[in-house]
VOVEXRO-97716 format. One line per field, with one value per residue (C-alpha): residue in one letter; x, y, z. Coordinates in Angstrom, 2 decimals, m for minus. Layout:
res	c(A:...)
c1	c(X:...)
c2	c(Y:...)
c3	c(Z:...)
END
This chain:
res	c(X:X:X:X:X:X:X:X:X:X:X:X:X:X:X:X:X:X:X:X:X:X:X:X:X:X:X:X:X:X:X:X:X:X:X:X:X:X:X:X:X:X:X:X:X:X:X:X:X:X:X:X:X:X:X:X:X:X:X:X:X:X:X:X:X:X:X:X:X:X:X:X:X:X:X:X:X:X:X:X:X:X:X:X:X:X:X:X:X:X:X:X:X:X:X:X:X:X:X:X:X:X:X:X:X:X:X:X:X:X:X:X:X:X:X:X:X:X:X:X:X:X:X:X:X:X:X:X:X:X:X:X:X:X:X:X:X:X:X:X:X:X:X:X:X:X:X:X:X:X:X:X:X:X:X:X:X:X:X:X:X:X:X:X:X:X:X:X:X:X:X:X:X:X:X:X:X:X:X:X:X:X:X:X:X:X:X:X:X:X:X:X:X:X:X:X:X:X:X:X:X:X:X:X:X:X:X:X:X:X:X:X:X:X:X:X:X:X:X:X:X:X:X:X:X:X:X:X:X:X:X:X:X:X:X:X:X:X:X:X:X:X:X:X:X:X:X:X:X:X:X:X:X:X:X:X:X:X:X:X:X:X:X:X:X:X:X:X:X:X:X:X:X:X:X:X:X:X:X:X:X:X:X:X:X:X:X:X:X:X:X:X:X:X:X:X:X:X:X:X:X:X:X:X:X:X:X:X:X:X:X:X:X:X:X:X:X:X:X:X:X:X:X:X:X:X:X:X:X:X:X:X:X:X:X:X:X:X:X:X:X:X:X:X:X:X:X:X:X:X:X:X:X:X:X:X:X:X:X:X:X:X:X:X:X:X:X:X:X:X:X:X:X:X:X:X:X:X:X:X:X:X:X:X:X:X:X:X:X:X:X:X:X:X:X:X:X:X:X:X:X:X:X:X:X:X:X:X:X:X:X:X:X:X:X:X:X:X:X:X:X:X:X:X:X:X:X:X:X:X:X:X:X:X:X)
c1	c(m56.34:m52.73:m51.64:m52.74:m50.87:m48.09:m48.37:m48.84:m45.75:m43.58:m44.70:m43.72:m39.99:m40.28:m40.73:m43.63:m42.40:m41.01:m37.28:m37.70:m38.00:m34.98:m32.11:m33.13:m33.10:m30.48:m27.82:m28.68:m28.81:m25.58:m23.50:m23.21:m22.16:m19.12:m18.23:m17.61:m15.82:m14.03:m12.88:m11.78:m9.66:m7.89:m7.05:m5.70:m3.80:m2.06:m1.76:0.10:2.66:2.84:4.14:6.76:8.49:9.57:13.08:13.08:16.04:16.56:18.26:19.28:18.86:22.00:21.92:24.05:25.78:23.19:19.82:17.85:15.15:11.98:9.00:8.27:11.36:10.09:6.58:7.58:10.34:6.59:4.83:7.87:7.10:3.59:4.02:5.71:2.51:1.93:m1.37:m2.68:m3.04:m5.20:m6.84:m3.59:m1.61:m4.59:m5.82:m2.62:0.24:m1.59:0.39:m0.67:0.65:4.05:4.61:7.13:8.09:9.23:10.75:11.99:13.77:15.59:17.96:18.91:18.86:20.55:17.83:17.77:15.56:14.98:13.42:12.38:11.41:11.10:14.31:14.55:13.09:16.69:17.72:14.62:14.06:17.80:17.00:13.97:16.01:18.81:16.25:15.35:18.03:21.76:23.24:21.06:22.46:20.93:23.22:21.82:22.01:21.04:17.51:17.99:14.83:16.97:18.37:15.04:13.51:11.65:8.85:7.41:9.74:12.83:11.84:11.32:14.77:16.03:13.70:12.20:8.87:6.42:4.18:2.46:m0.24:m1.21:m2.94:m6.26:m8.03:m10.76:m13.06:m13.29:m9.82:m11.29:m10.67:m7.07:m4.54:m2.12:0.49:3.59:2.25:0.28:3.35:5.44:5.79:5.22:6.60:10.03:10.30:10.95:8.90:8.55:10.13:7.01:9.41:10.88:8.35:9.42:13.14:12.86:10.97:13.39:16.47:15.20:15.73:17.67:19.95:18.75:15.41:13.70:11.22:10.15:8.15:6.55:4.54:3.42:2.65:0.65:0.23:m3.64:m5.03:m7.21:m10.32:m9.58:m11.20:m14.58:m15.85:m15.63:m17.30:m20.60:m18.42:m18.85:m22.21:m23.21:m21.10:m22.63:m26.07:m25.29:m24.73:m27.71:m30.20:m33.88:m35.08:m38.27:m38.55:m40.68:m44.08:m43.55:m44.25:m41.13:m37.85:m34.99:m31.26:m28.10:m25.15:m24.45:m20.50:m18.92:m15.33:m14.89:m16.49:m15.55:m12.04:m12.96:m14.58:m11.34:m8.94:m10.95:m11.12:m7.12:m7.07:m9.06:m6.97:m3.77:m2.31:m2.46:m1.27:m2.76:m1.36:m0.88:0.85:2.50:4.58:6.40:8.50:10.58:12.74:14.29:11.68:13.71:13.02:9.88:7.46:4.35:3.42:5.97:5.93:1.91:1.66:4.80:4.22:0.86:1.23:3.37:0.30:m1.57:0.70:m0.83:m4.78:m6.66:m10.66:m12.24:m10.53:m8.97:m6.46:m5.18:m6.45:m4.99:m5.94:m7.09:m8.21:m4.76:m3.08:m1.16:m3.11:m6.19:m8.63:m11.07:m14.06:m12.88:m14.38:m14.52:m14.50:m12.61:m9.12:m7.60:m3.60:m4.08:m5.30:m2.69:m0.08:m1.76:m2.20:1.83:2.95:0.59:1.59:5.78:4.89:3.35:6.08:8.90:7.53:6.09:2.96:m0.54:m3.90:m5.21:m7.74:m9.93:m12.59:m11.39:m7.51:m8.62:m11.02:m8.15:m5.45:m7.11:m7.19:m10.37:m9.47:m7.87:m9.85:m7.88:m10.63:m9.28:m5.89:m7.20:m5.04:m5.74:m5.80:m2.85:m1.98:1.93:2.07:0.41:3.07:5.71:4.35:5.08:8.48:11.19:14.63:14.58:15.78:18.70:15.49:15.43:16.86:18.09:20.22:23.53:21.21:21.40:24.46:25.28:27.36:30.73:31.18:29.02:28.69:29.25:29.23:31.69:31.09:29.05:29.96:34.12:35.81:37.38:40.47:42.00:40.66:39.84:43.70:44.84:42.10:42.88:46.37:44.73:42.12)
c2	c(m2.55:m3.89:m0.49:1.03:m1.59:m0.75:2.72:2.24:0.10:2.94:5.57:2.92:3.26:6.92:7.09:10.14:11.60:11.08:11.97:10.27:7.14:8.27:8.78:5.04:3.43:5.50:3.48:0.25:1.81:3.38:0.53:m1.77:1.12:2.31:m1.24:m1.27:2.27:1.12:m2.18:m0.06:2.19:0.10:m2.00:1.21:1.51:m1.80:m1.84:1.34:0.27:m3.25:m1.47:1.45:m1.88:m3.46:m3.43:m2.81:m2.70:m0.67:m2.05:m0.51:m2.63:m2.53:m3.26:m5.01:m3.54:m5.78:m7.32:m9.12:m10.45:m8.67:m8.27:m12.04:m12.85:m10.00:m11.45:m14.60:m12.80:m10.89:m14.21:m15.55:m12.06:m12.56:m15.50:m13.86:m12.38:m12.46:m12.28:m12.28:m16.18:m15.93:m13.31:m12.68:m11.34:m9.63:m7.97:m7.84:m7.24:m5.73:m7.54:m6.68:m7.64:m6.01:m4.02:m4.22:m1.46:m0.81:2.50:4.56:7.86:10.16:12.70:15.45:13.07:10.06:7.24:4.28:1.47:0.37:m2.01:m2.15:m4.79:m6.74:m7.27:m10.78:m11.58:m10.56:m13.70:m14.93:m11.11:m12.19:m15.49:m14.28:m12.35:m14.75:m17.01:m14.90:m12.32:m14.05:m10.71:m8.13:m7.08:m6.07:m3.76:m2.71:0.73:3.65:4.75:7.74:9.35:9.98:12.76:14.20:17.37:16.08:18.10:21.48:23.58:22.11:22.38:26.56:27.06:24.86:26.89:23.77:22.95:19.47:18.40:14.64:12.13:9.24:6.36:5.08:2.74:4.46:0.76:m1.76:m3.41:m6.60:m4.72:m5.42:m2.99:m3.44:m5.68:m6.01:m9.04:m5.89:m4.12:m6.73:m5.71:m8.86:m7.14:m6.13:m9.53:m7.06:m5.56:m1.93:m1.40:0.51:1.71:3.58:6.41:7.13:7.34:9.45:12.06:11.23:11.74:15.62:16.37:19.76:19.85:19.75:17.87:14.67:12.79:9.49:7.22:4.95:0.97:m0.37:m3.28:m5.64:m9.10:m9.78:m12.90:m15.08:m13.91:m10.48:m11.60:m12.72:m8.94:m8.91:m12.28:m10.20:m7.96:m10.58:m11.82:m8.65:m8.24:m11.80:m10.37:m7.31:m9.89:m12.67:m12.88:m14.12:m16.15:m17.77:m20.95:m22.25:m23.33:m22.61:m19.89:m20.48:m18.98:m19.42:m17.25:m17.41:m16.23:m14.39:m11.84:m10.08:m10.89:m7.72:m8.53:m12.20:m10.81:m8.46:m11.64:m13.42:m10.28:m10.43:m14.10:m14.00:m11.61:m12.93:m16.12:m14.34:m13.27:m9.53:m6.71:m4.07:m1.49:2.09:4.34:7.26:10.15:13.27:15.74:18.01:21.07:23.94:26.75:29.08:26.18:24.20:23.36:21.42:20.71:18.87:16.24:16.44:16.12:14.02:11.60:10.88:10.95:8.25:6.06:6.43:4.19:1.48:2.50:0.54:1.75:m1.43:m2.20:m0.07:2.42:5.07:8.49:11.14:10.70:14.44:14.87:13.65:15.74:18.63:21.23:22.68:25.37:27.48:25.57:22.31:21.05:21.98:25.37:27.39:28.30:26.46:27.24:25.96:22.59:22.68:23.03:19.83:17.80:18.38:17.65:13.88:13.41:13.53:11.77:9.28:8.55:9.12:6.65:4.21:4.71:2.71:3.71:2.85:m0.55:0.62:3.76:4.95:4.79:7.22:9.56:9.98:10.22:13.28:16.42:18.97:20.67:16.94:13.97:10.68:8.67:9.54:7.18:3.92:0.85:m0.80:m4.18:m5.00:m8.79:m9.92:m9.03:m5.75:m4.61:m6.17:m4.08:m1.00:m1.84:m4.39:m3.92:m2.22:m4.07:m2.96:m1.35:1.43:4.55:6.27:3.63:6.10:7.66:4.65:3.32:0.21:m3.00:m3.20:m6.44:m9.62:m12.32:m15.60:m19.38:m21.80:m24.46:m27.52:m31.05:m29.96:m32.24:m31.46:m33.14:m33.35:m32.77:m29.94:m29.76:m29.33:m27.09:m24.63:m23.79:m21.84:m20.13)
c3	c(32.65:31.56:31.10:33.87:36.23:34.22:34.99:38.46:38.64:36.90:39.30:42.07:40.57:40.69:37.09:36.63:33.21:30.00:31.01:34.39:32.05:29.57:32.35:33.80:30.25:28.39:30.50:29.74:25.88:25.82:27.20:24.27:22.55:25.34:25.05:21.59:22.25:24.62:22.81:20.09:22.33:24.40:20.80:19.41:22.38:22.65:18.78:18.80:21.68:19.78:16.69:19.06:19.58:16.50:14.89:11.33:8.81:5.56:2.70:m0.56:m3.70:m5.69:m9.01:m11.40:m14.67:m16.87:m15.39:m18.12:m15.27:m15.52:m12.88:m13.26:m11.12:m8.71:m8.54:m6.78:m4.50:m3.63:m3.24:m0.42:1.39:1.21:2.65:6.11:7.34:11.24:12.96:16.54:16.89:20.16:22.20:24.83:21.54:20.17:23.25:25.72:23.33:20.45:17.44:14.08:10.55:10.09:7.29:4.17:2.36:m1.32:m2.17:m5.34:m3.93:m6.55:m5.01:m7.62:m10.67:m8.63:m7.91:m5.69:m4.46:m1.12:0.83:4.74:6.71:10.12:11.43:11.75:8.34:7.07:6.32:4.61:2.72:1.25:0.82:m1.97:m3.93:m4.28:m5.62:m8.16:m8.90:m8.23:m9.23:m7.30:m3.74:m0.54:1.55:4.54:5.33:7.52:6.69:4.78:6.40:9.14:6.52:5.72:7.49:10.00:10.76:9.09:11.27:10.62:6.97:7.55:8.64:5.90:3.88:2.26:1.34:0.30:m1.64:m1.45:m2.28:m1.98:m5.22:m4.76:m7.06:m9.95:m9.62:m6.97:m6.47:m7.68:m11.71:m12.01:m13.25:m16.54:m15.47:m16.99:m19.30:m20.88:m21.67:m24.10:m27.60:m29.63:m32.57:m30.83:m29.28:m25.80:m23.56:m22.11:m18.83:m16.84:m14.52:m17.14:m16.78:m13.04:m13.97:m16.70:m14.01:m10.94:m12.85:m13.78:m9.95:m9.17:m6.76:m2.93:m4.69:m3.32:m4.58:m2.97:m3.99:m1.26:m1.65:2.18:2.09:4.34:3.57:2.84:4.03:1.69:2.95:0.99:m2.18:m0.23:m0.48:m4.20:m5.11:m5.98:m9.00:m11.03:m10.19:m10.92:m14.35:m15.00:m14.30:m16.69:m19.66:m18.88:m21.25:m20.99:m23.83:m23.63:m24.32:m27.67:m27.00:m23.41:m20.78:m19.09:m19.91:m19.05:m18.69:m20.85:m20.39:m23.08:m23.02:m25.55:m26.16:m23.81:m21.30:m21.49:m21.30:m18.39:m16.05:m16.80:m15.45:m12.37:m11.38:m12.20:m9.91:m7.13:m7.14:m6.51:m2.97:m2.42:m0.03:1.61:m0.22:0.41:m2.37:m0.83:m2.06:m1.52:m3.16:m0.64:m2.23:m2.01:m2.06:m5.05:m7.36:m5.34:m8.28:m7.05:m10.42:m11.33:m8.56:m9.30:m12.76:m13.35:m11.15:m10.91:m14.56:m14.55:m12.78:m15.83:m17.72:m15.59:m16.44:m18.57:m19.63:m19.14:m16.11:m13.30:m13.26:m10.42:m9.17:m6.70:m3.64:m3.55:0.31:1.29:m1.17:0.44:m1.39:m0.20:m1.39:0.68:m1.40:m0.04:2.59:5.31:3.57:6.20:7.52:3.98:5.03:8.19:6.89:4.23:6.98:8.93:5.62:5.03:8.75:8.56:5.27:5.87:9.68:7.49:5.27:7.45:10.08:7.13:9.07:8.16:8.67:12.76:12.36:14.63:14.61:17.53:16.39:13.56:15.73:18.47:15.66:13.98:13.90:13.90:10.19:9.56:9.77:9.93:7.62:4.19:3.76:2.82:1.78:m1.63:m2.55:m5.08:m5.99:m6.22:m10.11:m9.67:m6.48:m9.29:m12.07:m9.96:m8.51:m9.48:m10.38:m13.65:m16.60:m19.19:m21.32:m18.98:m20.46:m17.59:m16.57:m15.74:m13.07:m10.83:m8.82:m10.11:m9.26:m11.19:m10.85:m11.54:m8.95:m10.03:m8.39:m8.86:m11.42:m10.33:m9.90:m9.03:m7.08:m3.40:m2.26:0.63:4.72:6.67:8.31:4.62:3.60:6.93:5.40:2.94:4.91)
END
């Protein structure tokens, strides 16, 4: 009887079939998801015009003629960047002006055997960016200077009639970025009384540049908040799980659970919860190698320098891999299986947009749909999470065990202070005469 009325009153509506009933309730269906689509967009949108407007300033590290500092020092300059993170405080900057976290990047760029380390940041966090490495390196000097990516071909085209070509990357993580990699506490020689300068590795390969040959090497960073370790919390409930035992209990039916590790795995819990109690970045790994096509030699940009990474990989932790569907080499068995130097040709042109404009992924969905490209998908660069020592592992101003030390321009003279505690006579007429 119920059903019946309830037929009667569809028919009253003008409902009679099955897709009478669809086009009236698809609608009401659909719009929670245009909302969300729409959300997304108009985010993307002000995000995008939010970051078109920001001032940012290149520096190149200079380095002094000996440097016995080591990443330690360049772990807490990390942790006083860290601690510059913006973030949308309320919905005007998040919806209307679109601000998200600002970016730092670290850079290691060899041109034909002569190498040298940058750093870019937010304009007005000069003073503070300065302020860090003073702290921590008194003889290390920040001169700003043009960005030299201004001198780099710009697009694929200008790169034909320079008759240049690239190859690039990007890092991901082999585990869950909760399995730390070697830091440089894993690199001291307790023998030697010294430690090995990781860094070393990427000198030794820059400074075998030819002439007209680039290789950069590219860290973004983003500031993480502390919520980044909340995803992670169930790694080690679940390594704890792995090691629990069940013993039964004597002259009982219960039982109950132990906890039970080897030394290894004891010692793998510990590098994780170290981890997870450390600030970290969003981190993307980027690089490129641009040359002259008579001598361009993919392999040795690809096999160098992700070879290098592998320094830093450790079996019962985490290590890097190639990030092989951003690489700029495709095959006609990749997916999607058709048209492969056409998508080799897109992969190139995102990949040197993406480091020329120290570009980071789109947060929303809808960022990365509208930012791709049909052969080119924008879902495959992914930040990874990296703590302070981990980002100072992989770039700090490399100490007097580095080799190739002649390959980098260096300060001739030392800074020093003036001696503490020494008297001042006289008043500022007196002192004016001598100004």
């Amino acid at each position: 009887m119920i059903f019946e009325e309830f037929i009667v009153v569809l028919r009253g509506l003008g409902i009679e079939t099955f897709w009478d009933a669809a086009v009236l309730v698809l609608p009401v269906l659909l719009f929670p998801l245009l909302l969300i689509m729409a959300r997304s967009t108009w985010l993307y949108w002000r995000q995008q015009w939010f970051q078109s407007v920001q001032k940012y300033k290149v520096f190149e590290i200079k380095i002094p003629r000996l440097i016995t500092r080591g990443p330690k020092a360049m772990e807490q300059v990390l942790r006083s960047i860290h601690s510059m993170r913006n973030a949308p405080g309320d919905l005007g900057e998040l919806y209307y002006w679109g601000e998200t976290t600002r970016s730092f990047a670290l850079e290691l760029v060899g041109f034909a055997g002569q190498i040298h380390l940058y750093i870019r940041f937010y304009h007005q966090y000069e003073g503070l960016v300065k302020a860090a490495f003073a702290s921590y390196y008194q003889d290390v000097e920040l001169v700003e200077i043009e960005d030299y990516c201004k001198r780099l071909p710009q697009n694929l085209t200008e790169m034909e009639r320079m008759n240049y070509d690239i190859w690039g990357s990007e890092m991901q993580l082999r585990k869950p970025a909760a399995y730390p990699i070697k830091t440089f506490n894993d690199f001291e020689v307790l023998d030697e009384q010294k430690w090995i300068d990781p860094m070393g590795a990427f000198f030794e390969v820059l400074a075998q540049l030819k002439p007209g040959e680039v290789v950069g090497i590219q860290l973004l960073l983003q500031p993480a908040t502390d919520k980044w370790r909340d995803k992670y919390g169930k790694v080690i409930a679940e390594l704890k799980q792995k090691v629990a035992l069940r013993i039964r209990v004597p002259n009982s039916n219960e039982t109950k659970v132990e906890f039970r590790p080897t030394p290894g795995e004891t010692n793998v819990i510990e590098a994780i919860e170290k981890k997870l109690a450390q600030p970290a970045f969003l981190t993307y790994v980027r690089f490129i190698y641009l040359s002259p096509r008579a001598t361009f030699y993919d392999s040795f940009a690809r096999r160098g320098i992700t070879g290098s990474f592998n320094q830093y990989a450790a079996l019962d932790l985490n290590g890097f891999k190639q990030n092989l569907k951003v690489s700029t080499r495709t095959k006609v068995w990749n997916f999607p299986f058709v048209f492969p130097g056409l998508r080799n040709i897109i992969r190139k042109q995102r990949l040197l947009d993406s480091y020329l404009t120290r570009d980071t992924q789109p947060e929303t969905f809808m960022g990365r749909l509208i930012s791709s490209h049909l052969l080119n998908w924008n879902f495959h660069s992914k930040a990874i999470e990296l703590t302070v020592d981990e980002v100072a592992t992989l770039f700090h101003p490399p100490s007097d065990v580095v080799l190739t030390a002649p390959h980098i321009e260096r300060i001739e003279s030392r800074k020093g202070a003036p001696q503490s505690g020494l008297e001042i006579f006289g008043n500022e007429e007196e002192i004016s005469e001598f100004s």
